[in-house]
N, C-alpha and C positions, 0 to 999 in steps of 0.2 A: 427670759430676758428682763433686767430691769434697766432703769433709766437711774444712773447714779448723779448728784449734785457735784460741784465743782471740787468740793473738800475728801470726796472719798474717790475722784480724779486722781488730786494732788496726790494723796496717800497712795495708790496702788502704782501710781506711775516715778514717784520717791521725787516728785517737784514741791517747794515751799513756798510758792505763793501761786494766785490766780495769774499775774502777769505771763507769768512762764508759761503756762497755758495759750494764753487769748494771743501768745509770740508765736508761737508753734501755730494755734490757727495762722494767723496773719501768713506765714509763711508755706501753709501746706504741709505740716507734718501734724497735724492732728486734726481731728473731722471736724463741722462746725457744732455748737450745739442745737437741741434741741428743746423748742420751747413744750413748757408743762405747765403755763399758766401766765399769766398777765404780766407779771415780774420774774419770774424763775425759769430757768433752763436746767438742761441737762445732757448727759451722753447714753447712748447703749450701753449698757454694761459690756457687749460682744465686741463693739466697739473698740473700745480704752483696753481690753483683753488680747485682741488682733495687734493692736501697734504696741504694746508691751511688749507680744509675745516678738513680734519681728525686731525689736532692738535688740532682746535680750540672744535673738537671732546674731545680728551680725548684721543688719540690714542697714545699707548706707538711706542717706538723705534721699537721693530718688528713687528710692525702694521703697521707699514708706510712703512718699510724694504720691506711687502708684496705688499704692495700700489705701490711702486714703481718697482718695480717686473712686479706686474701686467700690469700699467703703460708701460713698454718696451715692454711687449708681445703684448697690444693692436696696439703698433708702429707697431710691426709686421706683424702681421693680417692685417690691413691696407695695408700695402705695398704689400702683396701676392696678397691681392683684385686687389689693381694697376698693378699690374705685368702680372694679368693674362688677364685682360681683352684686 
């Protein structure tokens, strides 16, 4: 898994600016990011991969809503694992 910068976002997901993005946050159709330093965030690369793969699906607005949902629980999970060991 990597963690991709906002520009190779725009590029895999065929959007032309950041806005289009940080709209999609605001609304629930794309995960939030994820900070990788003081100034910089980022996404999972499995992430931005998952809600591609489910538009290019067919997948309506609360399809993804769920996708992305699910999406942040798995961050979760994740980190409990981390946590505990």
């Amino acid at each position: 898994m990597a963690i991709w910068r906002i520009d190779k976002c725009k590029n895999e997901a065929g959007y032309r600016s950041h806005a289009s993005i940080y709209g999609l946050i605001r609304v629930g159709l794309w995960t939030q990011p994820v900070k990788i330093g003081e100034r910089s965030s980022g996404w999972p690369s499995e992430e931005v991969q998952a809600i591609n793969a489910a538009r290019i699906a067919g997948a309506s607005d609360e399809q993804i809503r769920e996708l992305v949902k699910a999406l942040h629980a798995k961050r979760a999970e994740k980190l409990a694992v981390l946590m505990a060991a």
